[in-house]
Structures are given as structure tokens and as C-alpha cells.
N, C-alpha and C positions, 0 to 999 in steps of 0.2 A: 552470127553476130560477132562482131569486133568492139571491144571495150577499153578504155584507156584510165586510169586514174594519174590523174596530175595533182601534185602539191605535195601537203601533209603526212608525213612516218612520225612514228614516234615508238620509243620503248615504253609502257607501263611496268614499273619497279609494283611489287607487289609486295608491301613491307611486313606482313605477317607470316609470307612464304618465302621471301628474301629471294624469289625469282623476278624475271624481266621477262617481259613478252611481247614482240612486234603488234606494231597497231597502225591505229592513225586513219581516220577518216576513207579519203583519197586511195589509200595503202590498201585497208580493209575492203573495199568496192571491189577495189580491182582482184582481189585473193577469194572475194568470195562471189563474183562473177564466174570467175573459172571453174570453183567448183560447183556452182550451176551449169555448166555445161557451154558456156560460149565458146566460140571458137579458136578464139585468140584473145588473151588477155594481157596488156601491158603496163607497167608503172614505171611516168618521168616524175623525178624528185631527186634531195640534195639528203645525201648520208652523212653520217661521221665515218671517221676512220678508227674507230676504236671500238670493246668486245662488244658493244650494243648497235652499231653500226653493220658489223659482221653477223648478228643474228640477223638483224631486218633483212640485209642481203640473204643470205643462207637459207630462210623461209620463203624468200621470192623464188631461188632457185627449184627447193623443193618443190612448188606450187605450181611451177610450169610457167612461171610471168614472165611474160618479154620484161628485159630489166636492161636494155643497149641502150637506152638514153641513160640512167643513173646518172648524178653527177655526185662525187664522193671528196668530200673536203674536209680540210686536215683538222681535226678536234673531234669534239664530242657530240653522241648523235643527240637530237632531241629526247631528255626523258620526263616525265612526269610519274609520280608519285602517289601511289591507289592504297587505302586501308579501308578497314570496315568501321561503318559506325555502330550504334547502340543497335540498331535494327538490322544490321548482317549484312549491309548494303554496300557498295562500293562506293568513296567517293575521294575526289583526288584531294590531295592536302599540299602537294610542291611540284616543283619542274625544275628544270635548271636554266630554264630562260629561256627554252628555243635550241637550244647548245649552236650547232652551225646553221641553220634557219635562221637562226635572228639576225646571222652576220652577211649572210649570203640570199640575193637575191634569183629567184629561178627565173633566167632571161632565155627566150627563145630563138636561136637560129630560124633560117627559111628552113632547112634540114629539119628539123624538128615542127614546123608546122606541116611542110609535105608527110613526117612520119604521124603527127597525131592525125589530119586528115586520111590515113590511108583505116582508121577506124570507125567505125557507127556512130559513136556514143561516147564523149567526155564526160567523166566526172572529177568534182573537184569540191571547195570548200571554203569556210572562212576560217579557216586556218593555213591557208594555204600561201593566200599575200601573193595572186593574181590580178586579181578586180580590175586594175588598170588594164590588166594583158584580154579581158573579155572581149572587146570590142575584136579585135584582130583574132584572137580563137572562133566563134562564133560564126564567122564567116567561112570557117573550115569545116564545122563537125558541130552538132548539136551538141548542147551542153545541158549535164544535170549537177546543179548546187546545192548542198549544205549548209546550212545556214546556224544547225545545232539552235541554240535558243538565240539567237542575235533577232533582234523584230526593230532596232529604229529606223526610222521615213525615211533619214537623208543614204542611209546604206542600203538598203532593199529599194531604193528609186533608182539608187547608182548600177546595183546591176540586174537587178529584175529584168530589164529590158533585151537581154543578153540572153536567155535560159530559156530551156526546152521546159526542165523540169526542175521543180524547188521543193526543197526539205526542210522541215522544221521542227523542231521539238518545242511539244504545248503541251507539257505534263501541268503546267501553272495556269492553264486557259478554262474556261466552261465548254461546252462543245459550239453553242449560239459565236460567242467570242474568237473562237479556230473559226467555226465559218464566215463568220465577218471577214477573217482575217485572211483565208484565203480568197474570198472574192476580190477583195483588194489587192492582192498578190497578180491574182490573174488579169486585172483590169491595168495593173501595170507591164502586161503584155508577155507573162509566163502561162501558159496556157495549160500546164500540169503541175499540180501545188499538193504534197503532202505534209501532214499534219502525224508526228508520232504523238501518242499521250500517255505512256506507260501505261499500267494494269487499264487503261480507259479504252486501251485499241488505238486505231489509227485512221482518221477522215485521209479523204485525197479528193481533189477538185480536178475533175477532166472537160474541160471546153465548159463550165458552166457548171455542170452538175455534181452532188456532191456525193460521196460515193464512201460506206464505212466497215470496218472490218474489226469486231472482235479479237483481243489476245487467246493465244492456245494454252493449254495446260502444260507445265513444264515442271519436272525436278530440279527448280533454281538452286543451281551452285555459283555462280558467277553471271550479271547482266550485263559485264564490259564486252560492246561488240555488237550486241543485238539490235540496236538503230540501224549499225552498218548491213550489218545482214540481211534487214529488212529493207534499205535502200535497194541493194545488190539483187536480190531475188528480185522484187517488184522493179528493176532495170532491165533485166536480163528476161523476163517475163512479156509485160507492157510493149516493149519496145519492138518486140520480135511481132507479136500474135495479139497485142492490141486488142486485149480481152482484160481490162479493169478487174472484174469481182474474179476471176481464175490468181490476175496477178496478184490483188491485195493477200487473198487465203495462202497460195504458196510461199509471198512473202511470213506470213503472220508465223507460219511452221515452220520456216526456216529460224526466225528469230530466236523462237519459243527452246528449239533442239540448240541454237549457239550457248543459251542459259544452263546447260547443261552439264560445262565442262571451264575450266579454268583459259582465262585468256581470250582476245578476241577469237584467233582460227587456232590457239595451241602454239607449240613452240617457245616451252616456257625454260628459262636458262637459271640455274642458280647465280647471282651476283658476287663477286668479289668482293668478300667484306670489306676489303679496304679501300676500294672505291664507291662506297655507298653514301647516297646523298642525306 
């Protein structure tokens, strides 16, 4: 299997450890597709040219990720801003706006759609600032979206219709309410719909049926990451060997072991005091 993540990187600043660590959606899929075992894993997206720019790259290289689309633009890379709350949790408090994301559009060459077609499996995100570009990807390579908690009508009608497979996070939902929620998903013409709900496990809707999987017991040291983790195993799973309750469990472990250690996949850099946001 051939995998692609298109869109969103980002650095998480970890302000109680004063380190930075590669992320981001799109980024994360595709780092940890590979180390599930696919064949070939690539990420197209827009970098900065500065120290946080060159970790993201530097851990693509370690990972083995085709990284020859990259496009690297002069400024700062996307950072957001992670501390713990009262309960030891992670949760973001800043960014820097997108840093070169927000300035720079990811437009696509026919060269780059021949290259994202020459893979199985797109994934991508609403952080990514595609949406328009779905209609003409789609026609290349199936796609799996991200949607993190976004749920209003007029943006999941826009591109529902587009998607193999959709992600969601409904840590805020009842379970009756995910499945509503997913059958509506899928009746808007995505025919594979999961549902993460932190400590609650994770539903997934295949062609109709609704399908659940229990969290694993973990030594939580850090939960940044583990949505992606669990996207990425149950992509790399699913997609191959089309065995739902194998894919949901190996996703579930995979998640469980990301919580374990600092960072989405690691690669954590101490920041330069003097550049800290």
C-alpha cells in the first residue's frame, strides 16, 4: 500500500518542557503509516524556512517519507502552543497564526496530481485549506478526511461527497448522537465514517453498520497524537485487508502505546529562548 498525507505540519512548543515537536494532522498519518508497515509513504505540504521548519523536514527524512513535493517558504513554520491543565492533560493555548500556511496557498501542478495518483490512499484535513481542491483530487486517489471536531451542515455537505473515508472527534457527543451522526455522514455519500471519543473508544460506520472498539490500557504520558495514530493504523489496516474489528483493535493499540511517550512520533528539539512565543 501507498499512502500520501497532503496539507497540515505544524511544530507543538511544549511550554513546560521548552521543546518543539513535528505534528500536524496530514503530517502525522503519513509518519505513522510508515511505521505500520506500508510501502511507501509520502507528504506534500508548505514548510517554513526556519529551526522548526528544519526539524519537520529532518523527522520526515528520518521516517523514510517521500518529502520531493515539500514546498519550503521563506518565514516561519506553523507553531501552536501545548501546556497542561489542572488535570495533566494537554491542551493548546496559542499558535502563531499558521506562520507560512496562512500566507501561502497549496496549489497543485498536473505533476503533482500524476504524483499523488501514483498512491492508494490520500489523506488530509481541515486544517489543511483544500476543500476546494477535493473535487479534482478525488478523481485521482481516494481520500480519507479529518474533520477533528468541526460537524456544521454547510461544511461536511461541501465535502462529504468527495471522501472515501471521515474522521471525527466526539469526545462531546453520547454514543445514540455519534451514530446519528455518522449515518448522516454516510448518507451524504462517505461510505466510511469514524467517530474517536477519547476514554469512551471509538464507533466507525462501514457501508451502514455500525461497528465499536474499546480504549487500551496505557501508561499516559502525553495524548498529543493518538487520534492521528489511530487514524493511520486503522488506514493502513482497513484499507489493505478490509477486516473492520482487526483494523478498529490494531488501530486502538497503536493509539494506546503513542500515549506513552512525549510528542506525536518523538523528535522533540529544545527551543531557543529567545525565539519563544
Amino acid at each position: 500500500m501507498k499512502l500520501i498525507g497532503v496539507g497540515d505540519n505544524v511544530v507543538d512548543f511544549y511550554k513546560d518542557r521548552g521543546e518543539i515537536f513535528p505534528g500536524g494532522n496530514a503530517l502525522n498519518v503519513a509518519v505513522f503509516s510508515k511505521r505500520n508497515g506500508v510501502e511507501r509513504s509520502s507528504y506534500m505540504g508548505i514548510i517554513g524556512d526556519d529551526e522548526a521548519g528544519d526539524l519537520v523536514l529532518n523527522s520526515l527524512e528520518a521516517e523514510n517519507i517521500d518529502i520531493s513535493r515539500i514546498r519550503r517558504a521563506y518565514g516561519p513554520n506553523w507553531e501552536s502552543v501545548v501546556t497542561l491543565n489542572e488535570e495533566g492533560d494537554r491542551v493548546f493555548v496559542g499558535s502563531n497564526k499558521g506562520g507560512v500556511q496562512s500566507q501561502f496557498k497549496l496549489n497543485f501542478t498536473e505533476d503533482d496530481l500524476l504524483f499523488i495518483a501514483t498512491h492508494d490512499l490520500m489523506h488530509t484535513s481541515v486544517y489543511s485549506r483544500i476543500e476546494k481542491e477535493l473535487p479534482v483530487l478525488s478523481e485521482r486517489v481516494p481520500i480519507s478526511f479529518d474533520f477533528s471536531s468541526r460537524r456544521d451542515e454547510e461544511y461536511i455537505r461541501t465535502v462529504c461527497p468527495y471522501l472515501q473515508y471521515a474522521f471525527f472527534s466526539g469526545s462531546d457527543l453520547s454514543k445514540s448522537e455519534c451514530i446519528d451522526f455518522m449515518h448522516y455522514i454516510g448518507n451524504l455519500g462517505t461510505p466510511f465514517v469514524g467517530m474517536t471519543r477519547g476514554g469512551d473508544g471509538a464507533l466507525f460506520l462501514a457501508n451502514g453498520k455500525v461497528f465499536e472498539q474499546s480504549i487500551h490500557e496505557a501508561n499516559v504520558i502525553d495524548t498529543l497524537g493518538a487520534g492521528d495514530s489511530f487514524i493511520a493504523m486503522f488506514l493502513t489496516q482497513f484499507h489493505q485487508y478490509h477486516n473492520i474489528r482487526e483494523a478498529m483493535r490494531l488501530a486502538a493499540e497503536t493509539a494506546a502505546k503513542v500515549c506513552e511517550y512525549y510528542g506525536a512520533f518523538g523528535y522533540g528539539l529544545k527551543k531557543d529562548e529567545s525565539v519563544m512565543l
